[in-house]
Every structure is written in C-alpha cells, then in structure tokens.
C-alpha beads as a LAMMPS data file, in Angstrom:
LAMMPS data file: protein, C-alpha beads

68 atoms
67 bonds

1 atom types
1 bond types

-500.0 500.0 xlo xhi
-500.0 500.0 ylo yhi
-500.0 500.0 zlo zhi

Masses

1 110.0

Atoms # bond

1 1 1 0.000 0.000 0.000
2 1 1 1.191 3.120 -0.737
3 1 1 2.824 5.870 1.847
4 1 1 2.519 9.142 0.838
5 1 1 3.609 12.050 3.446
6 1 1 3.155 15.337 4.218
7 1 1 6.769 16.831 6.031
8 1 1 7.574 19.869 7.950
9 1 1 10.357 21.018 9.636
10 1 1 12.023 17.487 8.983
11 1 1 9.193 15.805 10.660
12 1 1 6.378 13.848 9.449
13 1 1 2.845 15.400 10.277
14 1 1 0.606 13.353 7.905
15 1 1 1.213 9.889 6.313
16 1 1 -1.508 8.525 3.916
17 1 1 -2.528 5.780 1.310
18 1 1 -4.511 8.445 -1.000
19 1 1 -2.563 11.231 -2.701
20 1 1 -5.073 13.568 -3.039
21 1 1 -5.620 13.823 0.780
22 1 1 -2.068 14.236 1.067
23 1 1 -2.333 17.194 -1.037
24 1 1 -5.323 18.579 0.709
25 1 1 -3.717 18.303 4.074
26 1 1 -0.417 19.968 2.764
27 1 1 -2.159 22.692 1.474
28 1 1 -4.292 23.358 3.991
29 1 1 -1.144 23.771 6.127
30 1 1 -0.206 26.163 3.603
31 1 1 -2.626 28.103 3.782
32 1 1 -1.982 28.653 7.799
33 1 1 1.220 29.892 6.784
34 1 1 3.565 27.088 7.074
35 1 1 5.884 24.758 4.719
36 1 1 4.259 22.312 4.283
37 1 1 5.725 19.578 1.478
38 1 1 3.838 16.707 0.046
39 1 1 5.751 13.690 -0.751
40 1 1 4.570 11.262 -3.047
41 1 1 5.743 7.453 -2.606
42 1 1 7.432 6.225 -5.436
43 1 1 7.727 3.306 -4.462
44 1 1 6.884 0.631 -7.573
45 1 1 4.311 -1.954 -6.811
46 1 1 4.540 -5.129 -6.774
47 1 1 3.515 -7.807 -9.125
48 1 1 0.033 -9.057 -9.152
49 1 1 -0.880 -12.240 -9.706
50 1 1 -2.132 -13.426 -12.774
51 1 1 -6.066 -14.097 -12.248
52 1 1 -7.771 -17.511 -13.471
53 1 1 -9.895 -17.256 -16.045
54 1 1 -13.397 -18.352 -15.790
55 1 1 -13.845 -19.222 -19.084
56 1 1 -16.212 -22.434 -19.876
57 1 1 -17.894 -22.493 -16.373
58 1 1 -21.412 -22.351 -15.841
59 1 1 -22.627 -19.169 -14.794
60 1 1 -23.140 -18.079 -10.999
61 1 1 -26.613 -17.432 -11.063
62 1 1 -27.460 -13.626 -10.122
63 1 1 -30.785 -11.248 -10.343
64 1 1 -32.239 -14.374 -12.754
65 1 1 -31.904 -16.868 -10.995
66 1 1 -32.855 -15.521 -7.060
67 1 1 -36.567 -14.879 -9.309
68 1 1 -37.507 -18.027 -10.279

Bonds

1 1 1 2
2 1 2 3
3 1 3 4
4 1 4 5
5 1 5 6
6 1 6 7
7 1 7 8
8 1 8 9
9 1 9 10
10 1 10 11
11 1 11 12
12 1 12 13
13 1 13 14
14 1 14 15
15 1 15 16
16 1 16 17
17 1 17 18
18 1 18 19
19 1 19 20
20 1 20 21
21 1 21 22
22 1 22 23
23 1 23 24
24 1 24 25
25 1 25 26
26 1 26 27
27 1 27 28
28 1 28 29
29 1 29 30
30 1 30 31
31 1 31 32
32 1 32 33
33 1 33 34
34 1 34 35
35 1 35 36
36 1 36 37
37 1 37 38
38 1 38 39
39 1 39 40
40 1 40 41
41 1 41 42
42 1 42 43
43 1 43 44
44 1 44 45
45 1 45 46
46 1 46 47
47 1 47 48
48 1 48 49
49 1 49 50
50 1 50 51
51 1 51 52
52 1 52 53
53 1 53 54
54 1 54 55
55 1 55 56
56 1 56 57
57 1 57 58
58 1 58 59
59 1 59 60
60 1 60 61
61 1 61 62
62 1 62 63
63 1 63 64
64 1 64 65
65 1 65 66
66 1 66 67
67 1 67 68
C-alpha cells in the first residue's frame, strides 16, 4: 500500500494511502502559513498475480436466478 507524506520542519505530520488527501492536508497547512511539502511514494508496486480465467464455467446465477 502506498505511503505518501506530508513533512515539515524534517518531521512527518501526515502519512496517507490516498494522494489527493495528502495534497489537501499539505495545502491546507499552507494556507496557515507554514511549509508544508507533500511527498509522493514512489515506491513501484509489486507484481500481481495473474487471475484464473473463468472461461467455460457455468454461470453463478445472479438477479435471474434468485426470481424463479
């Protein structure tokens, strides 16, 4: 999950997964007067796994079938 922070002074006031909250909070802190910095983790992913495919099956059932 991503780790995206918001610094001052050398300290770390706000970590958060969403970078647009990040940026709200820094800029509201801005707006107060102080430095405020937004960092955004760059961090790369990592690899997600490849998903089955479903292909051939029968299908779940749904709206359809929960009438009848």
């Amino acid at each position: 999950m991503r780790r995206h922070r918001v610094m001052l002074d050398g300290r770390e006031l706000y970590a958060g997964a969403q970078w647009t909250h990040v940026q709200r909070f820094a800029d509201a802190l801005r707006a107060r007067g102080q430095d405020a910095v937004a960092i955004r983790d760059e961090t790369p992913l990592p690899a997600r796994a490849p998903r089955p495919r479903l292909v051939g099956l029968p299908p779940r059932g749904g709206a359809a079938r929960r009438r009848g």
